[in-house]
C-alpha positions in Angstrom: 96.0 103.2 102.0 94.0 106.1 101.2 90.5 105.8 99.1 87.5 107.3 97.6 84.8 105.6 98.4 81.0 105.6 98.2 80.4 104.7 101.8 76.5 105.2 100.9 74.2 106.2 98.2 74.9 109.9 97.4 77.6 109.9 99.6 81.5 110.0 98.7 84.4 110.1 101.1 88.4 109.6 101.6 88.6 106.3 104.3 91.4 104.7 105.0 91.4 100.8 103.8 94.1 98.3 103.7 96.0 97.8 100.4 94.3 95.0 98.4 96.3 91.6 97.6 96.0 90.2 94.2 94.6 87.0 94.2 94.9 84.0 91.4 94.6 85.5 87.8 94.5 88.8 89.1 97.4 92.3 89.4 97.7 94.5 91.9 98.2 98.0 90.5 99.8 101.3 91.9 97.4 103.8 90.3 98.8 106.2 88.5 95.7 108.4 87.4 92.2 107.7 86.9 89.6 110.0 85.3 86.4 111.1 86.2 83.1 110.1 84.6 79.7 111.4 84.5 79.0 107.4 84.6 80.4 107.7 88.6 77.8 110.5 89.1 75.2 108.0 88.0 76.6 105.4 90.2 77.1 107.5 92.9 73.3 109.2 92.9 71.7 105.5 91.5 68.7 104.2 94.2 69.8 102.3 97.1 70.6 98.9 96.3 71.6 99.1 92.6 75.2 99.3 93.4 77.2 97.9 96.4 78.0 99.6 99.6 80.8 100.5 100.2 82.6 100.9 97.1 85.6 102.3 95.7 84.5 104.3 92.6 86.8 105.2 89.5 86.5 102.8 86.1 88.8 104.9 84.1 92.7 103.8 85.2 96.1 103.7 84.7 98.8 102.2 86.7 102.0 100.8 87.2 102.3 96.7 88.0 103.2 96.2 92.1 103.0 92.3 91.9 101.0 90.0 90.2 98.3 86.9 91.6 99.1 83.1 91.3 98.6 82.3 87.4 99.3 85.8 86.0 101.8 85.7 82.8 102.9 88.4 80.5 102.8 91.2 83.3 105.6 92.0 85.8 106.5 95.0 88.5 107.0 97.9 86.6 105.4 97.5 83.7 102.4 100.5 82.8 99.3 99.8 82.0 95.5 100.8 81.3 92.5 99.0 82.8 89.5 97.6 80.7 87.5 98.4 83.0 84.0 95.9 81.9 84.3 92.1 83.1 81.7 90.5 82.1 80.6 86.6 82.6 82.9 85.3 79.7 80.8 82.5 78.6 77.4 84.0 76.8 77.1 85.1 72.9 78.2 88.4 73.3 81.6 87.7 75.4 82.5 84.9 73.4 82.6 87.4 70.0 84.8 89.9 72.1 81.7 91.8 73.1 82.4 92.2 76.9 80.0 95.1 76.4 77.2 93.3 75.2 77.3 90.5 78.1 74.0 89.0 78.2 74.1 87.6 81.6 75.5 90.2 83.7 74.1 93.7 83.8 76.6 96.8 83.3 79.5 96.0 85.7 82.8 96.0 86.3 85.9 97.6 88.5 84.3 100.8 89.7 81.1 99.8 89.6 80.6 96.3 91.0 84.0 96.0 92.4 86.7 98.6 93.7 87.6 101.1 91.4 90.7 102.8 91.2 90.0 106.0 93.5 92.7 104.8 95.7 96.6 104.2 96.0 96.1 100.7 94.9 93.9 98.9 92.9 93.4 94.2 92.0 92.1 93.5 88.8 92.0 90.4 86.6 95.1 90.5 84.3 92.9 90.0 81.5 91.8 93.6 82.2 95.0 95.1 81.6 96.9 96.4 78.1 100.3 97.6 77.7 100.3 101.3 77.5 103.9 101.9 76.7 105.6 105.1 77.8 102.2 107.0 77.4 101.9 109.5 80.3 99.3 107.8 82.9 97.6 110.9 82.8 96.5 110.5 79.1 96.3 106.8 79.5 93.5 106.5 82.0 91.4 108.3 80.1 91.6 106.5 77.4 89.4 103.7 78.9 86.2 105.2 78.3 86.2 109.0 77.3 88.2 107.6 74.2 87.0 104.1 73.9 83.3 105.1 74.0 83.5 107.6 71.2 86.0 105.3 69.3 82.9 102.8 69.7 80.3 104.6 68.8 82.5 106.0 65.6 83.1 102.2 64.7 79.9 101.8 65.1 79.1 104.2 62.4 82.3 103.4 60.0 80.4 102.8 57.4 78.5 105.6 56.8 81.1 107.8 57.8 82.3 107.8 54.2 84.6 110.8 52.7 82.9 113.7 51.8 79.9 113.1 54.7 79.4 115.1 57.7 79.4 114.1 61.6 77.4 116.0 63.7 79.7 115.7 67.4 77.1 117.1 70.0 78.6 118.5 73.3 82.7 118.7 73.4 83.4 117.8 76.8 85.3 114.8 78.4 83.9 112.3 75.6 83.0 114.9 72.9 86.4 116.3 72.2 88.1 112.8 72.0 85.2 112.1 69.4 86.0 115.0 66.9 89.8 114.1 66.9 89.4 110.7 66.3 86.9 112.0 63.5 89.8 113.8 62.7 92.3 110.9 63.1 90.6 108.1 61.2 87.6 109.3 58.8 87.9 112.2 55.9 84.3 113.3 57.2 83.5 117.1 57.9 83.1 117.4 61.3 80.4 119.8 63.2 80.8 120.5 66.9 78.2 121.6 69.0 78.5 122.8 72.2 77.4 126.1 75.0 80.5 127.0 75.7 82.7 129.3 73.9 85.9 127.8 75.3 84.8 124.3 74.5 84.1 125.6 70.4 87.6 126.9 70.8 89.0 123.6 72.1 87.1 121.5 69.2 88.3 123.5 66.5 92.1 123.3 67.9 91.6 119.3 67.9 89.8 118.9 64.4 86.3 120.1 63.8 85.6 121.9 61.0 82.4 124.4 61.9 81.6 125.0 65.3 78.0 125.6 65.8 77.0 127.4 69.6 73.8 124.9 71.2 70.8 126.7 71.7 67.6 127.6 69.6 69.4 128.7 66.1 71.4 125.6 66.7 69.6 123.7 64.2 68.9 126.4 61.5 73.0 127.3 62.0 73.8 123.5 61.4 71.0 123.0 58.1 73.1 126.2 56.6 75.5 123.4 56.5 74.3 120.6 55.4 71.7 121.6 53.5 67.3 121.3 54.5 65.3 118.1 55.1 65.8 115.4 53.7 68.9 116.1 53.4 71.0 116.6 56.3 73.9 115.2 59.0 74.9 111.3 58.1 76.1 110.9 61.5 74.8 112.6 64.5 76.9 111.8 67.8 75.2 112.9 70.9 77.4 113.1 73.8 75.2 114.4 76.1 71.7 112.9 75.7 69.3 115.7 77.2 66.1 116.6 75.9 67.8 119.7 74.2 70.7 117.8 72.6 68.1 115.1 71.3 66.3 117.5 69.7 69.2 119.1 68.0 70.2 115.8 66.5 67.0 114.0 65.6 66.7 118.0 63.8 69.5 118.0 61.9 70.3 114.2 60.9 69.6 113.0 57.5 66.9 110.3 55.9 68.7 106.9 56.7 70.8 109.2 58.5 72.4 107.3 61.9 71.9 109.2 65.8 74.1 107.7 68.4 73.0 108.5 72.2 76.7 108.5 74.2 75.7 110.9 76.9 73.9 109.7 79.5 71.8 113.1 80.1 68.7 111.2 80.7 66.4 113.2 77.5 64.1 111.1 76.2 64.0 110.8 71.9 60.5 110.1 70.4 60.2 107.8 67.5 56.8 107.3 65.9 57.2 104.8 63.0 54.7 106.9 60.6 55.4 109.7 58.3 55.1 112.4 60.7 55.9 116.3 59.3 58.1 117.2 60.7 59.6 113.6 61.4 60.3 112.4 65.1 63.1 111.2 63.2 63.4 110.9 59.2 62.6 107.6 57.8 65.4 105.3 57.8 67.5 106.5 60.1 69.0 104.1 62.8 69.6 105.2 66.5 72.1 103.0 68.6 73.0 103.7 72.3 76.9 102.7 72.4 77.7 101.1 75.5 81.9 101.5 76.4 83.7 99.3 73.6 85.9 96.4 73.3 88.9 95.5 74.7 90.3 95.1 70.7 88.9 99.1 70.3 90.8 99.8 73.3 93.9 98.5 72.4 93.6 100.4 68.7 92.2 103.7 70.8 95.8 103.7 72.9 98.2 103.1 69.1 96.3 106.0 68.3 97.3 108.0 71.6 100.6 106.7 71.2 101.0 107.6 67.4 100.2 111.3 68.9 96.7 111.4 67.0 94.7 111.4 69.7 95.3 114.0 73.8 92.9 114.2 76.3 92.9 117.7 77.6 92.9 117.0 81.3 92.6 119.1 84.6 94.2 116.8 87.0 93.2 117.0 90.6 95.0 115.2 94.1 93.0 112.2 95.6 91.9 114.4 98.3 90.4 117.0 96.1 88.1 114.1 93.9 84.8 114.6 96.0 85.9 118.6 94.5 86.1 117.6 91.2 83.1 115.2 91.1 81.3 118.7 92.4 82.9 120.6 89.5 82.1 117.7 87.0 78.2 118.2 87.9 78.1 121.9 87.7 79.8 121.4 84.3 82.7 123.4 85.0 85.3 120.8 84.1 86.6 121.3 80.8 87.9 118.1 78.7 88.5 115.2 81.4 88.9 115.5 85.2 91.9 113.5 86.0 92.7 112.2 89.9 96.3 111.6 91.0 96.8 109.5 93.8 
């Protein structure tokens, strides 16, 4: 079968490799689309060693059951499905709450980035990574597995200080970003601010929710305290889904005392926090920062009702497998708008 793989660090080609078998406990899927992350560009560039050699990259999948392992119950041929894509050891604090993505024995890893991902015609995975996705187009499904369950995350996250009548700051409306304002939209009566350099990305955020858009860059922050109002005053929840030193800035300048920042993006900025009564603040006093990490197989589950309810569309560009090294290209020069979507 045909497959992306990272044959080296830094290096991404199509190979040829034979079609896995599912083994005991595990389904072998025909993959129907899987989307492309800025977390893969992170895998793929990571130092030598960090990651195996060679791998099949892709964490974000949907498929179609082609058999099933020794073991495997509630799954047959045919049915659809979207991947979960963290496994982690089962057994420690965190996994035993539900809180794969808190594992405290295994470090961030799962299919696509310890294992085989689904950049390929076929893909095996535990059947405990798999939930029913009904007759949701796989297109929309894959992406659901992490550019809609990490904002869904970090949102739950905040629940309760997303309260009617607050505002949530959405910083950077790409593949994450835009899924974050509608389920804003979808779930909370908060006013929603997007943020973002692109005109055509403002445009897209307003059609799925947002309330204001806001264009990044230096009157950024004045254009977001017109608002909601000066220091300390200010955004109750700031979502970052970007995380470069510019985008950090912007939040830790507009968020409110006992305010909450939440770091999605993976940018690489750095956010200072002094714990004294700086003016002006490295952050105001009280406010919380968390750095989501994915979700939960339960957020999952509620992130796809919501898709199938119609509450919640990724805006995808879909791309052939042979053309995924082209959209990973695209994806770093940010020139990908919403989600990049490969179709095997």
């Amino acid at each position: 079968m045909r497959a992306v793989r990272m044959t080296r660090p830094g290096v991404l080609e199509q190979v040829e490799v034979p079609v896995p078998t599912a083994g005991p406990g595990e389904v072998l899927l025909a993959v129907g689309a899987v989307g492309a992350c800025h977390s893969d560009l992170h895998v793929l560039h990571a130092p030598p060693g960090l990651f195996p050699t060679p791998m099949t990259l892709g964490h974000e999948i949907a498929g179609t059951v082609d058999s099933v392992g020794a073991g495997v119950t509630g799954w047959s041929a045919g049915d659809r499905a979207a991947v979960y894509g963290i496994i982690g050891c089962g057994t420690c604090r965190g996994c035993l709450r539900g809180l794969e993505n808190q594992c405290r024995r295994i470090p961030p890893g799962g299919i696509g980035l310890s294992r085989d991902g689904g950049l390929a015609e076929y893909v095996a995975v535990p059947a405990s990574r798999l939930l029913h996705v009904g007759n949701l187009d796989l297109t929309q499904a894959a992406p659901l597995t992490d550019a809609g369950l990490t904002p869904y995350h970090a949102v739950e996250l905040a629940r309760p200080a997303l309260r009617p009548g607050t505002t949530c700051v959405v910083i950077g409306i790409g593949g994450l970003g835009h899924m974050a304002v509608q389920i804003l939209a979808a779930t909370t009566a908060v006013r929603i601010v997007a943020v973002d350099s692109s005109t055509a990305a403002l445009d897209l955020a307003t059609r799925v929710g947002a309330h204001h858009v806001v264009p990044a860059g230096p009157d950024a922050v004045e254009k977001i305290r017109e608002l909601v109002g000066p220091a300390p005053d200010g955004a109750d929840v700031v979502i970052d889904c970007v995380g470069v030193d510019p985008t950090l800035t912007t939040a830790r300048s507009v968020v409110a005392t006992g305010g909450q920042l939440l770091l999605v993006g993976l940018g690489g900025g750095t956010l200072p926090v002094r714990p004294v009564a700086d003016e002006p603040p490295t952050i105001p006093l009280e406010t919380s920062v968390t750095v989501p990490f994915w979700g939960t197989r339960a957020e999952l589950q509620e992130v796809i009702a919501l898709a199938r309810a119609g509450l919640l569309t990724a805006d995808v560009q879909t791309f052939p497998l042979e053309r995924a090294p082209e959209a990973y290209d695209l994806l770093r020069r940010g020139e990908i708008h919403g989600r990049a979507v490969v179709v095997p």
